[in-house]
C-alpha positions in Angstrom: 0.0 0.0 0.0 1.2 3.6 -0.4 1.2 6.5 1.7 -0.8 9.9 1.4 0.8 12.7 3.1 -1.8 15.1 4.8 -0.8 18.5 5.2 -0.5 20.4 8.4 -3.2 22.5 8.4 -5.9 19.3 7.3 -4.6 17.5 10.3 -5.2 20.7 12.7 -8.7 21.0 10.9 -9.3 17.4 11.8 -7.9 17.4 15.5 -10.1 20.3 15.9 -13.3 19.1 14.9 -12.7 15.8 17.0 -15.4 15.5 19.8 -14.0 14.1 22.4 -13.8 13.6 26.3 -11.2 11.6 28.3 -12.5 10.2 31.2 -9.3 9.1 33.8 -10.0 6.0 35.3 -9.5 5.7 39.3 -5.8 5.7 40.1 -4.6 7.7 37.2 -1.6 9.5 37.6 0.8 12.2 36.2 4.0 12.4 37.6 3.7 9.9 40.4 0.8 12.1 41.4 -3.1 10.7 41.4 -5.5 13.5 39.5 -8.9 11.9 40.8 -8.5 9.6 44.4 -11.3 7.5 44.7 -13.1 9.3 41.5 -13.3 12.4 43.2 -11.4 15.2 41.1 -9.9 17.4 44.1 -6.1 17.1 42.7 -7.1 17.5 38.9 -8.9 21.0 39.9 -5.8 22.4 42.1 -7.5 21.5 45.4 -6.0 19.2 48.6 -6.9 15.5 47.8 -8.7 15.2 51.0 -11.9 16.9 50.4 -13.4 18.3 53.3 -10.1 20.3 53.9 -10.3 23.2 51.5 -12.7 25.7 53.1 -10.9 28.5 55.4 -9.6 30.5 52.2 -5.2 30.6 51.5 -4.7 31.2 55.2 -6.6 28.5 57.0 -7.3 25.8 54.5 -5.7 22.6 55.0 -5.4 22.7 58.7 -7.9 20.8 60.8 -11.4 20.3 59.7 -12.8 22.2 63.0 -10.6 25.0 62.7 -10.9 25.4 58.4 -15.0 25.2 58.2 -15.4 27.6 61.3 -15.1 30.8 59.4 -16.4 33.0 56.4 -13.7 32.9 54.2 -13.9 30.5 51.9 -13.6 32.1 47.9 -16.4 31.0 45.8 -13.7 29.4 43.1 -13.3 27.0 45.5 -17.1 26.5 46.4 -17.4 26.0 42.5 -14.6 23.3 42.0 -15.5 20.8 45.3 -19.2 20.7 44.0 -17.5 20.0 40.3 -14.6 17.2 42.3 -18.2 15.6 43.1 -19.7 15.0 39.6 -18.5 11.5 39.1 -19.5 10.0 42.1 -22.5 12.1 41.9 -23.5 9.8 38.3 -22.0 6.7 38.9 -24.8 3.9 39.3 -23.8 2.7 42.3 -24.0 4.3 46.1 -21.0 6.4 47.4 -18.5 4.0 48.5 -17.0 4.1 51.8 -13.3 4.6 50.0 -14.9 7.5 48.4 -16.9 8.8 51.7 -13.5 8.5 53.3 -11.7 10.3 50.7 -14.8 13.7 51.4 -14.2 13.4 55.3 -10.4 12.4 55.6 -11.5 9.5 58.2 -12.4 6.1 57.5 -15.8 6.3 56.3 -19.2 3.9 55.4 -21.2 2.9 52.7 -23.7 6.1 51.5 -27.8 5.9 50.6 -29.7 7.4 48.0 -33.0 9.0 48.8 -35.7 9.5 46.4 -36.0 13.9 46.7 -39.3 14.6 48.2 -40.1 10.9 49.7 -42.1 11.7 52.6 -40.9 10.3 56.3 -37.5 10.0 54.6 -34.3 10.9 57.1 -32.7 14.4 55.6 -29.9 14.3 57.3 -27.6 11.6 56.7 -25.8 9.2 59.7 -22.6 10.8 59.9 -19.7 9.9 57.6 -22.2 9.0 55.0 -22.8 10.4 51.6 -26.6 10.5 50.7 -27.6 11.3 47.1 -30.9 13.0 46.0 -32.4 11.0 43.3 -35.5 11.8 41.0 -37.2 15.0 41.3 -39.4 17.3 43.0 -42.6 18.1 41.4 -44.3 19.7 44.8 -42.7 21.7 47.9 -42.0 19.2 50.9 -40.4 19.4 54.7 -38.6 17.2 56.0 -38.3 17.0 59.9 -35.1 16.0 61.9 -36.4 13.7 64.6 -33.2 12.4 65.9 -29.8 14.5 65.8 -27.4 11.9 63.3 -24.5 14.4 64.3 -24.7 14.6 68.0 -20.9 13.9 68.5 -17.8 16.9 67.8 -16.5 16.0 64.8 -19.3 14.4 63.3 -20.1 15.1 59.7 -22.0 14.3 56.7 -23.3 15.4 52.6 -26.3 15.3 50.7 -25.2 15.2 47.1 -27.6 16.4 44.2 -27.8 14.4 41.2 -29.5 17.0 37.9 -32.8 16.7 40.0 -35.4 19.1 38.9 -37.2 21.6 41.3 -40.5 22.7 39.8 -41.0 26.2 39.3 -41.6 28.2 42.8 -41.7 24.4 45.3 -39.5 24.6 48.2 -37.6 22.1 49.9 -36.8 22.7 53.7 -34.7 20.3 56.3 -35.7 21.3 59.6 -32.5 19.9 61.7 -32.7 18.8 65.4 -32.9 21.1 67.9 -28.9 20.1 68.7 -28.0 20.7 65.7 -28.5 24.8 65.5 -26.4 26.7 63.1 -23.5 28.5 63.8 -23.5 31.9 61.9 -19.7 32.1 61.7 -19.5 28.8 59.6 -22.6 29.2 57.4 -21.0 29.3 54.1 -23.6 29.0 51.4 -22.9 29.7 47.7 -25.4 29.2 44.5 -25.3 30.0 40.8 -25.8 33.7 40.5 -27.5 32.9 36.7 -28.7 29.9 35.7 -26.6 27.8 33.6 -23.8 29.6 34.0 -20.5 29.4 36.5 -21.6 33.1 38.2 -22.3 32.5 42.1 -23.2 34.5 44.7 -23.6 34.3 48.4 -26.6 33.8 50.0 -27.3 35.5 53.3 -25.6 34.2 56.9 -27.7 32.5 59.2 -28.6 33.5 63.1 -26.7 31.6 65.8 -29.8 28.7 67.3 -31.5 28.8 63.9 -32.4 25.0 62.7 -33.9 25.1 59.7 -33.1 26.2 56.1 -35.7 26.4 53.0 -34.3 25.7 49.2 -36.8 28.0 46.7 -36.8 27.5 43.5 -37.6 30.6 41.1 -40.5 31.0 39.0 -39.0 28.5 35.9 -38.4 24.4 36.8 -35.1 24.1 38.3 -32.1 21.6 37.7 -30.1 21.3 40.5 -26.5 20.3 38.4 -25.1 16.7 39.9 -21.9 17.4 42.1 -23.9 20.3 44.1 -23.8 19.7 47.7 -24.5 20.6 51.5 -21.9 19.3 54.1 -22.3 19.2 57.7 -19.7 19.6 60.3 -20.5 19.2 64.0 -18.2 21.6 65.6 -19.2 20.4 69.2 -21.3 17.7 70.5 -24.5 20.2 70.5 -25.6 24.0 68.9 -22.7 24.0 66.3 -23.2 23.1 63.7 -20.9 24.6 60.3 -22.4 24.2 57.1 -21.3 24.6 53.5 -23.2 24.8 50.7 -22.8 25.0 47.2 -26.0 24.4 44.4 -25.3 25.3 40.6 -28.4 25.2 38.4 -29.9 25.0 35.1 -33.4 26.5 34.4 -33.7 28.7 36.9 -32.2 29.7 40.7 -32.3 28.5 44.2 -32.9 31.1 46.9 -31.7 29.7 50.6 -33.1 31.3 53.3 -32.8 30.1 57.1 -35.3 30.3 60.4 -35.3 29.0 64.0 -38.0 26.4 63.6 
C-alpha cells in the first residue's frame, strides 16, 4: 500500500473538529501524582486531595477540619470546584463507596444511601460519615423534619449530594435539623449560581446563631439542580454548632436559601 501525506493544516482541521472527552480511570496518575483519588477530582482542579479540607480560604485551609470550616472565608472558586470534584460520584450507578466517603471526610468512612427527593418520612440528614444522594425529582414543595440528631458527637459530619434533579418552578424544599443541631453563623457558608446555567455564584445570606432550619426556593422556571452540588455538615461540638457549606449550581432557573429558627 502507499502512503498519502496530509498536510498540516488538514490534520489541525481534523484534531479540531474531534469531539472528544477523556475520562481518567480511578488511580490515574501524572508524575507519580493521582489526579482523581477515589473518583473524586480534588487534585485535577488544584484543590488538597482530601476533600473536606479546602474551606478557610489561603490562610486556613488545609489545617484541621474544626478549625478550616469555622469561618467566612472560603472564595467562591473554591465552592465552584468541590461541587464539580463531586460529579462523578455524583453519576456513577452505584452508592458512594465508603473509600470514596472517606476520601470527602479524611476519616475512615461507610457505605452512602440514596434517597428518592421529596419521599415523605424519609431521614434528611444523613448518619454521619455518609454520603446521601438525591435522586429523582421534585414536582411539589415538601419538609422534612429531623427527629433524631445523626451528628450529635464533635466532629461528626456528613453530605447530601444532588444528582440534575429538577425543582418545579416556585416548590421549596426545607430540612428542619434537630434542635442540637443549631447553626452556627460564623460557619454558614452558602454559595449558589448567581445565573442559571452559568458558572456566576453568589452568596446567599448568613444564618442567626440557634437557627435550625433552612428552606431551598426555586424561582418561577423548573429548576435543575446540576449533579456534584452539595451541603456538608460539620458538627463543631457535640451540641448548637453546627458549620455548614453549601454550594447548588443550576440550570433553568435559581435557588434562593433562606434560614429560620423552627
Amino acid at each position: 500500500m502507499g502512503t498519502k501525506r496530509v498536510g498540516l493544516a488538514r490534520t489541525q482541521a481534523l484534531i479540531q473538529n474531534l469531539k472528544r472527552e477523556i475520562t481518567w480511570g480511578a488511580g490515574t496518575k501524572f508524575n507519580g501524582i493521582e489526579i482523581a483519588p477515589n473518583g473524586i477530582a480534588t487534585t485535577l482542579l488544584g484543590l488538597n486531595p482530601t476533600w473536606n479540607l479546602n474551606f478557610g480560604g489561603p490562610t486556613i485551609e488545609s489545617t484541621a477540619v474544626l478549625l478550616s470550616t469555622a469561618n467566612l472565608l472560603t472564595s467562591p472558586t473554591t465552592m465552584f470546584k468541590l461541587s464539580q470534584a463531586l460529579e462523578t460520584i455524583a453519576d456513577q450507578t452505584s452508592l458512594v463507596t465508603a473509600a470514596q466517603a472517606g476520601q470527602i471526610f479524611g476519616v475512615t468512612s461507610a457505605v452512602g444511601s440514596d434517597v428518592v427527593i421529596g419521599t415523605a418520612g424519609a431521614t434528611p440528614i444523613p448518619a454521619t460519615l455518609t454520603v446521601q444522594r438525591f435522586t429523582g425529582d421534585l414536582a411539589s414543595s415538601v419538609a422534612y423534619t429531623q427527629a433524631t440528631s445523626n451528628l450529635d458527637s464533635a466532629g461528626d459530619q456528613a453530605m447530601i449530594l444532588f444528582t440534575d434533579n429538577v425543582i418545579t418552578a416556585s416548590q421549596t424544599l426545607k430540612f428542619i435539623m434537630h434542635d442540637d443541631n443549631e447553626f452556627l453563623a460564623g460557619a454558614w457558608e452558602i454559595f449558589v449560581s448567581d445565573t442559571a446555567g452559568t458558572n456566576n455564584l453568589e452568596a446567599e445570606a448568613t444564618t442567626t446563631n440557634g437557627h435550625i432550619s433552612f428552606t431551598l426556593t426555586a424561582s418561577g422556571a423548573d429548576t435543575t439542580i446540576l449533579a456534584g452540588s452539595y451541603i456538608y455538615f460539620f458538627a463543631g461540638n457535640n451540641t448548637d454548632v453546627m458549620h455548614v457549606k453549601m454550594c447548588l449550581r443550576t440550570s433553568g432557573g435559581t435557588i434562593a436559601v433562606t434560614n429560620a429558627n423552627s
